[in-house]
mmCIF file of the N, C-alpha and C atoms, coordinates in Angstrom:
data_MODEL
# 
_entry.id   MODEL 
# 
loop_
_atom_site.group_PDB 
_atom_site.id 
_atom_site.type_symbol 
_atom_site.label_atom_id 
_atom_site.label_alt_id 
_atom_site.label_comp_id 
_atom_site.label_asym_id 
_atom_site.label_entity_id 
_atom_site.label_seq_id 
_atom_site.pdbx_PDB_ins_code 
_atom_site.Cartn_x 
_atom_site.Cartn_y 
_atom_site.Cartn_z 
_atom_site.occupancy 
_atom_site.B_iso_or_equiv 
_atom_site.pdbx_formal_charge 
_atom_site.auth_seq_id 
_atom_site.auth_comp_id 
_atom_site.auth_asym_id 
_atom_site.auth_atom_id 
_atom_site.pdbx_PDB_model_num 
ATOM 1   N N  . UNK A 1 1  ? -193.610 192.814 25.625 1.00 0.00 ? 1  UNK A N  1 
ATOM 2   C CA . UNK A 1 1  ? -193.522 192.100 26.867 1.00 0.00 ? 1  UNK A CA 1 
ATOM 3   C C  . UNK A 1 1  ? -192.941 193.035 27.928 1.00 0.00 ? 1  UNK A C  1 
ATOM 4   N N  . UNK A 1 2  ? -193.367 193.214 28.576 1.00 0.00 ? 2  UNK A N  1 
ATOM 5   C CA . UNK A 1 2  ? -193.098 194.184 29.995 1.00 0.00 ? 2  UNK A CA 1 
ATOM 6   C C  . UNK A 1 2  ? -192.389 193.452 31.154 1.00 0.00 ? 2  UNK A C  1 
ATOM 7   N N  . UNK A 1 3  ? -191.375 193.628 32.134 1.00 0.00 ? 3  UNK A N  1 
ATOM 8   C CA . UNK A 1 3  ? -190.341 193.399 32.553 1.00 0.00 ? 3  UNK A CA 1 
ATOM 9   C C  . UNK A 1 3  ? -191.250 193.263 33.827 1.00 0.00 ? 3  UNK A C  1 
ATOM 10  N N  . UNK A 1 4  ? -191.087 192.594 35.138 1.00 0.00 ? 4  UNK A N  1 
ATOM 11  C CA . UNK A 1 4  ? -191.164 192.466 35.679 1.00 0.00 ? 4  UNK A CA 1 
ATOM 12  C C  . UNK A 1 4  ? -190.651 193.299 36.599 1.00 0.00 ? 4  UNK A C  1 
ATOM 13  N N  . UNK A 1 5  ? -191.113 193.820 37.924 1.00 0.00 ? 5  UNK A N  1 
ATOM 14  C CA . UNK A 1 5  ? -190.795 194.571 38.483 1.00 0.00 ? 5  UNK A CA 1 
ATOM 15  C C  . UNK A 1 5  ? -190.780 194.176 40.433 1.00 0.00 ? 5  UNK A C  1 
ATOM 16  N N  . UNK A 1 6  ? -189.736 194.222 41.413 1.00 0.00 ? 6  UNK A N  1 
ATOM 17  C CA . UNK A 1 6  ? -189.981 194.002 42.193 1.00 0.00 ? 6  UNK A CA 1 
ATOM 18  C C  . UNK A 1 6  ? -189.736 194.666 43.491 1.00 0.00 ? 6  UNK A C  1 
ATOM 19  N N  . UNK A 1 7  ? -190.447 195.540 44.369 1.00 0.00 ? 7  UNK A N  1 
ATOM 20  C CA . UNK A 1 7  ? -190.048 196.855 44.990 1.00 0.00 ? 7  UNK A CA 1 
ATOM 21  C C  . UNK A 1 7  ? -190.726 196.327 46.499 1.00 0.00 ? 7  UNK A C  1 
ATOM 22  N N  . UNK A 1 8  ? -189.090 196.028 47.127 1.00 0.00 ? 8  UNK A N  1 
ATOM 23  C CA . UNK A 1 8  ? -189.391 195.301 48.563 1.00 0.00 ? 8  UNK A CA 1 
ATOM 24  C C  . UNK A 1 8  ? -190.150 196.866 49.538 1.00 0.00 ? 8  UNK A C  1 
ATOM 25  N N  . UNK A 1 9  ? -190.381 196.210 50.815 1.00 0.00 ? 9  UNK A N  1 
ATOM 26  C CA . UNK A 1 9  ? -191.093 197.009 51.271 1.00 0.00 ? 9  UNK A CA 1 
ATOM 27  C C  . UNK A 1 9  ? -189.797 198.023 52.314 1.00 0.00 ? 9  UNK A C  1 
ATOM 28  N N  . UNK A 1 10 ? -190.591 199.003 52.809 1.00 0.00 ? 10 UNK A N  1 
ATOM 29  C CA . UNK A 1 10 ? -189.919 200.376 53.500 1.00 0.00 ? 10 UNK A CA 1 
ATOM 30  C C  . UNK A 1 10 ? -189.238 199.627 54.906 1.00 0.00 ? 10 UNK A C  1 
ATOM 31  N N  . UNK A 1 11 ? -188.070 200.094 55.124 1.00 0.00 ? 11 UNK A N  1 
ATOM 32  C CA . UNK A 1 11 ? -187.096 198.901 55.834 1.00 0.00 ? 11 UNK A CA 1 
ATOM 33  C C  . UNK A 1 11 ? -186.941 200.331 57.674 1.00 0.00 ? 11 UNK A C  1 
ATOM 34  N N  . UNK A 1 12 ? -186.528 200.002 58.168 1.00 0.00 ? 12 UNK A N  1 
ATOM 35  C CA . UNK A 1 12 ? -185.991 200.895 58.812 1.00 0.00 ? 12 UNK A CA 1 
ATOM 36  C C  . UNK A 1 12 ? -184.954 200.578 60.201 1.00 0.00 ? 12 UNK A C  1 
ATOM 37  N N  . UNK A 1 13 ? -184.150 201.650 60.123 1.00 0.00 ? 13 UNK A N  1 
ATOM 38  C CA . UNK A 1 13 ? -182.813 201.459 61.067 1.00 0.00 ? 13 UNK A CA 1 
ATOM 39  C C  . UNK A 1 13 ? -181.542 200.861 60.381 1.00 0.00 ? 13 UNK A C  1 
ATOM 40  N N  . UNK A 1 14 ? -182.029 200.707 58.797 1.00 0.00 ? 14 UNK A N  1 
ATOM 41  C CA . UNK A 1 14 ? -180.794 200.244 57.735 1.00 0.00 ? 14 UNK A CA 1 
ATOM 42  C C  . UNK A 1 14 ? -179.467 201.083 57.929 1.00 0.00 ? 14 UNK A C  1 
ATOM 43  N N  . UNK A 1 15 ? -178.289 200.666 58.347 1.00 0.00 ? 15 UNK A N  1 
ATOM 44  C CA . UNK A 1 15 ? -177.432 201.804 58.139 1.00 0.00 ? 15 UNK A CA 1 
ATOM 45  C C  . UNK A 1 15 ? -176.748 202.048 56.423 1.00 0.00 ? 15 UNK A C  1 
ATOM 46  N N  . UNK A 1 16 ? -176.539 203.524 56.022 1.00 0.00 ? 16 UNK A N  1 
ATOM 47  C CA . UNK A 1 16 ? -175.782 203.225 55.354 1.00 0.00 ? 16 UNK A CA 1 
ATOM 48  C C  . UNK A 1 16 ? -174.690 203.405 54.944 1.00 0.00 ? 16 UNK A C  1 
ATOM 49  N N  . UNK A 1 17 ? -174.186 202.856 53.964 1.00 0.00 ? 17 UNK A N  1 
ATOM 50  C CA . UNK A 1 17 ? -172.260 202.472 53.897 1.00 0.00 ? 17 UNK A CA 1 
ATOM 51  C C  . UNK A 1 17 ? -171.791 203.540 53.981 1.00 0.00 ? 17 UNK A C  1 
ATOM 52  N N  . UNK A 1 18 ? -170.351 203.652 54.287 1.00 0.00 ? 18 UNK A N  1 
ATOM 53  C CA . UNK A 1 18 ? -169.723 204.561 54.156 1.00 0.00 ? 18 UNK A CA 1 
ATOM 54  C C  . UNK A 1 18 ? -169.247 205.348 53.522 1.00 0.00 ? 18 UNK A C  1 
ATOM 55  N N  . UNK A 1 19 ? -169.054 206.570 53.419 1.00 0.00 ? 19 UNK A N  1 
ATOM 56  C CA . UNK A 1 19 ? -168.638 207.328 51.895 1.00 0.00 ? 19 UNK A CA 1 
ATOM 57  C C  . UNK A 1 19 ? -166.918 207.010 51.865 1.00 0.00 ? 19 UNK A C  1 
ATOM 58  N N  . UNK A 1 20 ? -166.912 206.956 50.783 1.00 0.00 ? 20 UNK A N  1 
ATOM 59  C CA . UNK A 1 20 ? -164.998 206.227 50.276 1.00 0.00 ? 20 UNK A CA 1 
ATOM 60  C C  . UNK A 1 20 ? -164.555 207.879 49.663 1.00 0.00 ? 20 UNK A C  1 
ATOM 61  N N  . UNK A 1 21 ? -164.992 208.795 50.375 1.00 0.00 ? 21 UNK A N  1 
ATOM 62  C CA . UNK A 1 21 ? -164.235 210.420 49.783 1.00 0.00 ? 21 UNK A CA 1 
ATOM 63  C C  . UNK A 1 21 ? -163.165 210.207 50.255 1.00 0.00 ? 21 UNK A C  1 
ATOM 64  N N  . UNK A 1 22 ? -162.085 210.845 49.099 1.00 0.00 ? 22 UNK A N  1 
ATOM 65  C CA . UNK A 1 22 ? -160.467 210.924 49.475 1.00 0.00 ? 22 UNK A CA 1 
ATOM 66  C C  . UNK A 1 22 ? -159.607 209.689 49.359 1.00 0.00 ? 22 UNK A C  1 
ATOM 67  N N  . UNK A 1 23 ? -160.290 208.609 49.145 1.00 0.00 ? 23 UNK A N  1 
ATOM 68  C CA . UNK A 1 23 ? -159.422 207.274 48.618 1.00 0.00 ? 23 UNK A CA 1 
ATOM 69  C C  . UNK A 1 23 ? -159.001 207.613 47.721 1.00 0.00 ? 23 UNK A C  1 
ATOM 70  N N  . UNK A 1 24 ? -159.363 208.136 46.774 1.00 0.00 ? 24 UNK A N  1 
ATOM 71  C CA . UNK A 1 24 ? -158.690 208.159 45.164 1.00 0.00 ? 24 UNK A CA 1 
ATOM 72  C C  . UNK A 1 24 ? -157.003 208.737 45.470 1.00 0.00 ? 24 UNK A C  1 
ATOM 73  N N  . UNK A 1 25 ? -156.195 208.345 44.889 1.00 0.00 ? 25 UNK A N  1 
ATOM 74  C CA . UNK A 1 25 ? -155.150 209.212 45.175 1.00 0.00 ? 25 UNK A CA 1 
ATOM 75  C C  . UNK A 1 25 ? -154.673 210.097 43.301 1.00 0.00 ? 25 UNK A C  1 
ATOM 76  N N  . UNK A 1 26 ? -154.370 210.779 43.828 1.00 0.00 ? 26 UNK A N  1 
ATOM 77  C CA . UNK A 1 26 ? -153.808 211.792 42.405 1.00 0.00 ? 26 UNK A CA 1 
ATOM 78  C C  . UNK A 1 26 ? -152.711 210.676 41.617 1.00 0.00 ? 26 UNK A C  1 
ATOM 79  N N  . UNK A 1 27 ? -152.288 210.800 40.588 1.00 0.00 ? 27 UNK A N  1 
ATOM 80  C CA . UNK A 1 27 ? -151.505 210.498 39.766 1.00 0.00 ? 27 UNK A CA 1 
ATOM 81  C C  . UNK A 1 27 ? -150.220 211.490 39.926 1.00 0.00 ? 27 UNK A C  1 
ATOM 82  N N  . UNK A 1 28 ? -150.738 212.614 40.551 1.00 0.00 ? 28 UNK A N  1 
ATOM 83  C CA . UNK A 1 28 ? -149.464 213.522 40.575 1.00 0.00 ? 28 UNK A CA 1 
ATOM 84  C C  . UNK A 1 28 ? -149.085 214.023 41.637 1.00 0.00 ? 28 UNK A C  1 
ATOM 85  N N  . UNK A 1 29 ? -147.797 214.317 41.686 1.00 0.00 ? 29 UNK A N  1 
ATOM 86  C CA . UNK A 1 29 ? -146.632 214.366 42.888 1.00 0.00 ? 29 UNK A CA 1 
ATOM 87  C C  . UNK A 1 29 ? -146.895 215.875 43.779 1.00 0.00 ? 29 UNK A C  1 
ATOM 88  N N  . UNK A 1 30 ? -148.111 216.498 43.453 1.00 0.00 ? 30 UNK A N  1 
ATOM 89  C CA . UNK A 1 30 ? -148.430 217.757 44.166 1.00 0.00 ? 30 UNK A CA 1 
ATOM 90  C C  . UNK A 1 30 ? -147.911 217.683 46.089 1.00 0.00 ? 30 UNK A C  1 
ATOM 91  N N  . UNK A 1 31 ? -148.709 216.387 46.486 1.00 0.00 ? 31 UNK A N  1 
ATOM 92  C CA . UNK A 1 31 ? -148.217 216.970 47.891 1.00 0.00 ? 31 UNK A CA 1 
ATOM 93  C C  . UNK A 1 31 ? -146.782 216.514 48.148 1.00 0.00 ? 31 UNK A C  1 
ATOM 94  N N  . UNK A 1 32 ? -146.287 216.255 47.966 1.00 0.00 ? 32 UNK A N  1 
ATOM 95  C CA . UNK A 1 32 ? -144.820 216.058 48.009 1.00 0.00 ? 32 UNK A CA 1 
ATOM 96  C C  . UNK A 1 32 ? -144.348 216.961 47.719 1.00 0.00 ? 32 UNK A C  1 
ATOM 97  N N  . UNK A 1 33 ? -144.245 217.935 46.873 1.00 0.00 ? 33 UNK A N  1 
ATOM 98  C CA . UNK A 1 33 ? -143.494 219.021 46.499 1.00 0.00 ? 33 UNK A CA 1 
ATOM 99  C C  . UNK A 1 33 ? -143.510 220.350 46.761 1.00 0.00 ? 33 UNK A C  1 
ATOM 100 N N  . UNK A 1 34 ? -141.887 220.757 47.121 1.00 0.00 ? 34 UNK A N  1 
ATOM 101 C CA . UNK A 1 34 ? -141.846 222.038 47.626 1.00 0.00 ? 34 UNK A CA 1 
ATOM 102 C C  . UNK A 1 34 ? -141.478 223.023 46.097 1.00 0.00 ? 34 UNK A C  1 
ATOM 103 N N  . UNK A 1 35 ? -141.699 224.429 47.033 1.00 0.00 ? 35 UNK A N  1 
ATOM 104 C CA . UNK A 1 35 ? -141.566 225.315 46.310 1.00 0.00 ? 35 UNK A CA 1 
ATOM 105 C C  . UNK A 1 35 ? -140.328 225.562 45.359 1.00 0.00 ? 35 UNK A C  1 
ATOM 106 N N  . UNK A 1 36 ? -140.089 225.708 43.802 1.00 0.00 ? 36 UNK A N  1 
ATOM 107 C CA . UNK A 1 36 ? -139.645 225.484 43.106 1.00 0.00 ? 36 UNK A CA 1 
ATOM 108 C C  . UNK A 1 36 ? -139.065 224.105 42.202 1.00 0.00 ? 36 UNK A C  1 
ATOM 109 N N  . UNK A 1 37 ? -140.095 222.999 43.141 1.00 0.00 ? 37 UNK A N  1 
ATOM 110 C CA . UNK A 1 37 ? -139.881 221.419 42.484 1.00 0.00 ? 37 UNK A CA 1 
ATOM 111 C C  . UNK A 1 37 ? -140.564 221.769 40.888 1.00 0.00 ? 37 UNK A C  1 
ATOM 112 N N  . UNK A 1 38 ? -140.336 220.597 40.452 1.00 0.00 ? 38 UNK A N  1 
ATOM 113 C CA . UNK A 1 38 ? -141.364 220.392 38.840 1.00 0.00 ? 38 UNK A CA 1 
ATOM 114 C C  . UNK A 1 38 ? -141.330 218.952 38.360 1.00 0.00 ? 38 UNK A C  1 
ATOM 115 N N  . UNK A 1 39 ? -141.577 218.508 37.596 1.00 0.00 ? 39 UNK A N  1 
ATOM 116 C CA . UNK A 1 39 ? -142.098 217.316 37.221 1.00 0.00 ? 39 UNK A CA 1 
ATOM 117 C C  . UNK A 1 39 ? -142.789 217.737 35.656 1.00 0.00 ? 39 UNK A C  1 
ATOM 118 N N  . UNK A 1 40 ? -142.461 216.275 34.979 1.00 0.00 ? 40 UNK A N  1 
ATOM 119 C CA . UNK A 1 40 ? -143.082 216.452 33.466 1.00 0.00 ? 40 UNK A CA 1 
ATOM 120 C C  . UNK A 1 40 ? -143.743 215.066 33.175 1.00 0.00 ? 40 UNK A C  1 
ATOM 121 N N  . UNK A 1 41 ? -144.733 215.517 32.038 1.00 0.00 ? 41 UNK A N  1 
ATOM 122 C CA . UNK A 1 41 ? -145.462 214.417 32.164 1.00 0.00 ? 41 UNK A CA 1 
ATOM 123 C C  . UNK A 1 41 ? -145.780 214.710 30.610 1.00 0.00 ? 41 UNK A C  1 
ATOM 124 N N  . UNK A 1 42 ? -146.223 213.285 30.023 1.00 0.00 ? 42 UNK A N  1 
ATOM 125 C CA . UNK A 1 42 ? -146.327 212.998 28.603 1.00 0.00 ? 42 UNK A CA 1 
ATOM 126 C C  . UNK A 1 42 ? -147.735 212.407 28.455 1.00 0.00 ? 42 UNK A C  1 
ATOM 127 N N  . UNK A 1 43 ? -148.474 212.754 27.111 1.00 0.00 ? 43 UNK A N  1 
ATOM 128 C CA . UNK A 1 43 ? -149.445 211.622 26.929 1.00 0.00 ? 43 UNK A CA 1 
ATOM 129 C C  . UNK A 1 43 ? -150.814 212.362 27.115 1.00 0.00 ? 43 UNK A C  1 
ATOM 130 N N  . UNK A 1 44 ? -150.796 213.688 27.775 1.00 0.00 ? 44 UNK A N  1 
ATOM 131 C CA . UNK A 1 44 ? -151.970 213.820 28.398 1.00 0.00 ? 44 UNK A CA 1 
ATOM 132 C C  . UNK A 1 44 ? -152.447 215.819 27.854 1.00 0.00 ? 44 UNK A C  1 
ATOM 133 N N  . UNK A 1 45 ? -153.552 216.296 27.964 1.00 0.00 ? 45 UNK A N  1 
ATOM 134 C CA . UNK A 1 45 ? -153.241 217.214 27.451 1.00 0.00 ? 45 UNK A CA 1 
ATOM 135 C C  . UNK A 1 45 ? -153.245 218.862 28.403 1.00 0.00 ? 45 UNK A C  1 
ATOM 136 N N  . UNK A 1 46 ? -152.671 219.874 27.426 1.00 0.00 ? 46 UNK A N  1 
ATOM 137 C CA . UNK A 1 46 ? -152.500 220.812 28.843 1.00 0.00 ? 46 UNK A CA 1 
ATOM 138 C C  . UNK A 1 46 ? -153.942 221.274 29.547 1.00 0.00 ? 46 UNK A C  1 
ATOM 139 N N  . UNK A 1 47 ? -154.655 220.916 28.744 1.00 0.00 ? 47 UNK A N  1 
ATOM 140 C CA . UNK A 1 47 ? -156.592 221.548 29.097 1.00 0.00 ? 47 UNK A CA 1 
ATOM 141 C C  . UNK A 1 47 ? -156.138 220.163 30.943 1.00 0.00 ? 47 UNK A C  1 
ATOM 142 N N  . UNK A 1 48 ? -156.249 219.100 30.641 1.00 0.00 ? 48 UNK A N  1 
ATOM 143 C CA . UNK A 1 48 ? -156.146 217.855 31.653 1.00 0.00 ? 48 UNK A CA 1 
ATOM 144 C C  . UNK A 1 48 ? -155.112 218.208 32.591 1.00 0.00 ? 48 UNK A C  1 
ATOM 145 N N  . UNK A 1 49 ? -154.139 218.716 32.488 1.00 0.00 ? 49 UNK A N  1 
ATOM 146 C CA . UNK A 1 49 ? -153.101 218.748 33.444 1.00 0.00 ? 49 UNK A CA 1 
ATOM 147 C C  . UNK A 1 49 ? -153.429 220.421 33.893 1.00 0.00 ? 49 UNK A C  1 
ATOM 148 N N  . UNK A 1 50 ? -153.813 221.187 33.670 1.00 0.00 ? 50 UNK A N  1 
ATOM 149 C CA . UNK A 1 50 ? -154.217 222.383 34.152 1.00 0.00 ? 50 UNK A CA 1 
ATOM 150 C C  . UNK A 1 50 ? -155.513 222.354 35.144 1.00 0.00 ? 50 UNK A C  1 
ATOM 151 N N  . UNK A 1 51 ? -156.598 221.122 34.299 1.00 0.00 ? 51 UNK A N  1 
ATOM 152 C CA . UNK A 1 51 ? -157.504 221.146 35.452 1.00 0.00 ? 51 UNK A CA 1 
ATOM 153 C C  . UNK A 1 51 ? -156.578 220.793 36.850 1.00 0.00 ? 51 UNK A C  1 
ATOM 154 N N  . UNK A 1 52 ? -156.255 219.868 36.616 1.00 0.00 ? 52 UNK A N  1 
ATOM 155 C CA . UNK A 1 52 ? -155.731 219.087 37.785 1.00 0.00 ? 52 UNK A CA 1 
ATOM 156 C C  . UNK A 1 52 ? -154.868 220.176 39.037 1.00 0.00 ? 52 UNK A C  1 
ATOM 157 N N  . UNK A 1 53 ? -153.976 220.647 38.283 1.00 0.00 ? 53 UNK A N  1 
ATOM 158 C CA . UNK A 1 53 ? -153.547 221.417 38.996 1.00 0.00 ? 53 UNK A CA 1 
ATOM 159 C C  . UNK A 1 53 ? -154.239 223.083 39.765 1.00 0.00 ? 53 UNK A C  1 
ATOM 160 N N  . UNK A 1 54 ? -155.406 223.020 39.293 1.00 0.00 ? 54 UNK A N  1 
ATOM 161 C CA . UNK A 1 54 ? -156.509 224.243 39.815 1.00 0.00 ? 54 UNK A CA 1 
ATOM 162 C C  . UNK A 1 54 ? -157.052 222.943 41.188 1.00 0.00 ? 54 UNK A C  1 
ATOM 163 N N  . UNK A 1 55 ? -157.478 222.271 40.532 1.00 0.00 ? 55 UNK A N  1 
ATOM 164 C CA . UNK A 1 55 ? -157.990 221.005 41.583 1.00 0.00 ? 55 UNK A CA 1 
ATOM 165 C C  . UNK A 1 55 ? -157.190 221.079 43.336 1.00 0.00 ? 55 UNK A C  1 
ATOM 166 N N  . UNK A 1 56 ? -155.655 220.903 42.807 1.00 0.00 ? 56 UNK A N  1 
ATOM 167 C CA . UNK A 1 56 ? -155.011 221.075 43.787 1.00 0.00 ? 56 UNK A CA 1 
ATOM 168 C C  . UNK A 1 56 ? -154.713 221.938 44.412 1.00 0.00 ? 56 UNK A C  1 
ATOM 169 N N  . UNK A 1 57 ? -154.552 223.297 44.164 1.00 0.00 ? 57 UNK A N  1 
ATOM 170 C CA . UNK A 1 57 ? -154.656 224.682 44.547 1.00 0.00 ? 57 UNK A CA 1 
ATOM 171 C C  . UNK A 1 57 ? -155.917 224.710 45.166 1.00 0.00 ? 57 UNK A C  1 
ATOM 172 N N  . UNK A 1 58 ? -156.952 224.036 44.922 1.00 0.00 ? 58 UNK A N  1 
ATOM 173 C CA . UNK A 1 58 ? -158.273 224.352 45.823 1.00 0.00 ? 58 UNK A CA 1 
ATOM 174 C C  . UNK A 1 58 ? -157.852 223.584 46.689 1.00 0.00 ? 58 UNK A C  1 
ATOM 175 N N  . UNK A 1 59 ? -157.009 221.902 46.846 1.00 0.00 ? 59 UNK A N  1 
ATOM 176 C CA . UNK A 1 59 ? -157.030 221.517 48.081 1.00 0.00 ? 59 UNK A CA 1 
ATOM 177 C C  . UNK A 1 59 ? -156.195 222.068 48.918 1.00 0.00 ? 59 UNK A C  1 
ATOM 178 N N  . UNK A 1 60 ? -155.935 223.436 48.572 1.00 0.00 ? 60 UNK A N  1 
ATOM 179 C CA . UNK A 1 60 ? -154.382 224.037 49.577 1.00 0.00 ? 60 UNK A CA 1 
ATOM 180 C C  . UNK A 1 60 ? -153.156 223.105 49.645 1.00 0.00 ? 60 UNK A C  1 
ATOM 181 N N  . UNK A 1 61 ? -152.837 222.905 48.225 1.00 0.00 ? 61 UNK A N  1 
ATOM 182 C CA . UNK A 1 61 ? -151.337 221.748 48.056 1.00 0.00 ? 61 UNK A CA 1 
ATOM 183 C C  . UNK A 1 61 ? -150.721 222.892 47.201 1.00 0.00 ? 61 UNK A C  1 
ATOM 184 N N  . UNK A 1 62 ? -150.901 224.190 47.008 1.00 0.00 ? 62 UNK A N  1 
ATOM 185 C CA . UNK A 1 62 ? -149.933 225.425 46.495 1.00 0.00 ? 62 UNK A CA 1 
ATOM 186 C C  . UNK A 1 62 ? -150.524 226.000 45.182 1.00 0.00 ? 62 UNK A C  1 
ATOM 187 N N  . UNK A 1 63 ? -149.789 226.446 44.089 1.00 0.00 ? 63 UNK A N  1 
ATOM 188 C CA . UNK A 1 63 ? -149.973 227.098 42.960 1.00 0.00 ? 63 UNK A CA 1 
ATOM 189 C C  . UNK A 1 63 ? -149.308 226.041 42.144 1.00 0.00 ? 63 UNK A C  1 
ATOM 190 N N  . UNK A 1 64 ? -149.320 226.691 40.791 1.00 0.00 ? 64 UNK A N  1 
ATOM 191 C CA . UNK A 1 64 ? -148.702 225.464 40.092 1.00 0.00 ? 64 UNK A CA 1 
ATOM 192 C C  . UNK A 1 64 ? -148.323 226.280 38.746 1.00 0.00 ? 64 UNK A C  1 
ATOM 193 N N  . UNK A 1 65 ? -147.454 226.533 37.778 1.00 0.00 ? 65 UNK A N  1 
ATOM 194 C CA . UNK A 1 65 ? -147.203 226.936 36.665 1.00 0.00 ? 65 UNK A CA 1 
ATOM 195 C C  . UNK A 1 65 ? -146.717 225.698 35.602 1.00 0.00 ? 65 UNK A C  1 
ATOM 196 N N  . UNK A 1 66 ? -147.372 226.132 34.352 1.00 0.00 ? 66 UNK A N  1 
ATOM 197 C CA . UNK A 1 66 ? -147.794 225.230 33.372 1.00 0.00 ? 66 UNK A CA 1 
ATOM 198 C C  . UNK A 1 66 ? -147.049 225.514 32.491 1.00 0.00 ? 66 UNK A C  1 
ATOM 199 N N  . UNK A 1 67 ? -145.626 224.587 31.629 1.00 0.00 ? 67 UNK A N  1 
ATOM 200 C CA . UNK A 1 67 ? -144.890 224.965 30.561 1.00 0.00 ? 67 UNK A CA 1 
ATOM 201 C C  . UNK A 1 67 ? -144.857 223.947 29.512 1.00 0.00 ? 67 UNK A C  1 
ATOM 202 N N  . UNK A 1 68 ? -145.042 223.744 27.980 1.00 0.00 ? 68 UNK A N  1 
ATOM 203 C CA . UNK A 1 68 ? -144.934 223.227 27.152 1.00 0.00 ? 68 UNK A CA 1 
ATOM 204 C C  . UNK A 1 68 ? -143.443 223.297 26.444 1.00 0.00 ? 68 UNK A C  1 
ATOM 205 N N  . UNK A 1 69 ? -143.284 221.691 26.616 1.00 0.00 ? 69 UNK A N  1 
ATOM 206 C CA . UNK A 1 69 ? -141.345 221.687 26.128 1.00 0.00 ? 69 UNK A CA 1 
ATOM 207 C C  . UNK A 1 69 ? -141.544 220.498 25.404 1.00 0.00 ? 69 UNK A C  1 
ATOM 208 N N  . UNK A 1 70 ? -141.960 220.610 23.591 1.00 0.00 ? 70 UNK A N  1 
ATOM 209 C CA . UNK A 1 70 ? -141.741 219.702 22.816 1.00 0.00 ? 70 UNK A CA 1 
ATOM 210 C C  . UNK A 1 70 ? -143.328 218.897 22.894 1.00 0.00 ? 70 UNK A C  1 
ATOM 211 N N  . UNK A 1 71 ? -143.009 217.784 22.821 1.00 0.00 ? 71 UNK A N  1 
ATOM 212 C CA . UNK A 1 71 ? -143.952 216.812 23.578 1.00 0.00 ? 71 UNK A CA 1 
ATOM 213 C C  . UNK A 1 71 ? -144.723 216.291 24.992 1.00 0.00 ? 71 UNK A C  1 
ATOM 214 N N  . UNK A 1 72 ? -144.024 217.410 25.937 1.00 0.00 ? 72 UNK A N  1 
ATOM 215 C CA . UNK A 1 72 ? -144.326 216.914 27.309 1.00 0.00 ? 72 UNK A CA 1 
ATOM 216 C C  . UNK A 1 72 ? -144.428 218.360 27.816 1.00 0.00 ? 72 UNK A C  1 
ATOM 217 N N  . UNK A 1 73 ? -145.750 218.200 29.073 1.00 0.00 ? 73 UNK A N  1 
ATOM 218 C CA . UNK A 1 73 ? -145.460 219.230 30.028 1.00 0.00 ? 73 UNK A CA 1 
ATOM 219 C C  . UNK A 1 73 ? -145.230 219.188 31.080 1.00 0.00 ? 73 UNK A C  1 
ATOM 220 N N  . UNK A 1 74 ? -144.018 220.450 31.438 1.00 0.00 ? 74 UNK A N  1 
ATOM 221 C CA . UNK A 1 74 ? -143.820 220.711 33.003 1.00 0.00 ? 74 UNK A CA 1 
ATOM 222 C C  . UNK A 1 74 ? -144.546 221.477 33.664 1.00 0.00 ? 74 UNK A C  1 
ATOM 223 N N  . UNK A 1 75 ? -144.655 221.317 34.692 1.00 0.00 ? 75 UNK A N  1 
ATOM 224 C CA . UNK A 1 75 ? -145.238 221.681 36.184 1.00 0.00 ? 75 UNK A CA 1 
ATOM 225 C C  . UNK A 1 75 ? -144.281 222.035 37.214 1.00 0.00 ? 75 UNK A C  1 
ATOM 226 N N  . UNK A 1 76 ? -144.386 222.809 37.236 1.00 0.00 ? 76 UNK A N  1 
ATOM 227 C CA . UNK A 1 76 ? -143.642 223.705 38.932 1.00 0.00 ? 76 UNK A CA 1 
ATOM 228 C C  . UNK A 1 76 ? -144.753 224.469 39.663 1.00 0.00 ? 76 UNK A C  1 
ATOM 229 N N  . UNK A 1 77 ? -144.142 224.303 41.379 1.00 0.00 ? 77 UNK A N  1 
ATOM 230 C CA . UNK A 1 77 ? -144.434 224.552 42.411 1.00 0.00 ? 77 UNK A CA 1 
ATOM 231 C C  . UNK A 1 77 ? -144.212 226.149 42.237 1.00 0.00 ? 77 UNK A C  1 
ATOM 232 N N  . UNK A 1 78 ? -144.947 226.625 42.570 1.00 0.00 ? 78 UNK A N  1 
ATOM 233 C CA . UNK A 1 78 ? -144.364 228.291 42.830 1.00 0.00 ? 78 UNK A CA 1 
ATOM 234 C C  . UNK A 1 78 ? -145.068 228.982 43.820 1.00 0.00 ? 78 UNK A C  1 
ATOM 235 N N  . UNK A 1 79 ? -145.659 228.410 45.034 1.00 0.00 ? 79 UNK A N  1 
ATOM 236 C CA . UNK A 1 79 ? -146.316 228.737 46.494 1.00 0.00 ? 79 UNK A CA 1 
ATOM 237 C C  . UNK A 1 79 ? -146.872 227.461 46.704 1.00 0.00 ? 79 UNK A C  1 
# 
């Protein structure tokens, strides 16, 4: 049995919606923080928290150095 199909006709002067870029907000405290801040975070892994922080270095929110202490990693500002 084949599905029915229904393809309205060619419309014009439709606007369309707006792009929602930059709503998302980070989970992490990058723009807030100055040089030599840090922050630690649990749960997640360093491959995930390293992207993130390249992510932010591309948005010009600084550098970021990556340390493993136990179960959790820190993050510091270092430009």
């Amino acid at each position: 049995m084949s599905k029915s199909v229904d393809i309205g006709s060619i419309e014009k002067g439709v606007p369309m919606p707006a792009l929602k870029r930059g709503a998302r907000r980070s989970r992490y405290p990058f723009e807030q923080m100055a040089i030599g801040d840090s922050f630690v975070v649990t749960g997640l892994t360093v491959a995930g928290v390293r992207s993130q922080c390249v992510a932010a270095k591309a948005k010009g929110l600084g550098s970021f150095k990556i340390a493993v202490e136990e179960d959790k990693i820190r993050i510091w500002r270092v430009s």
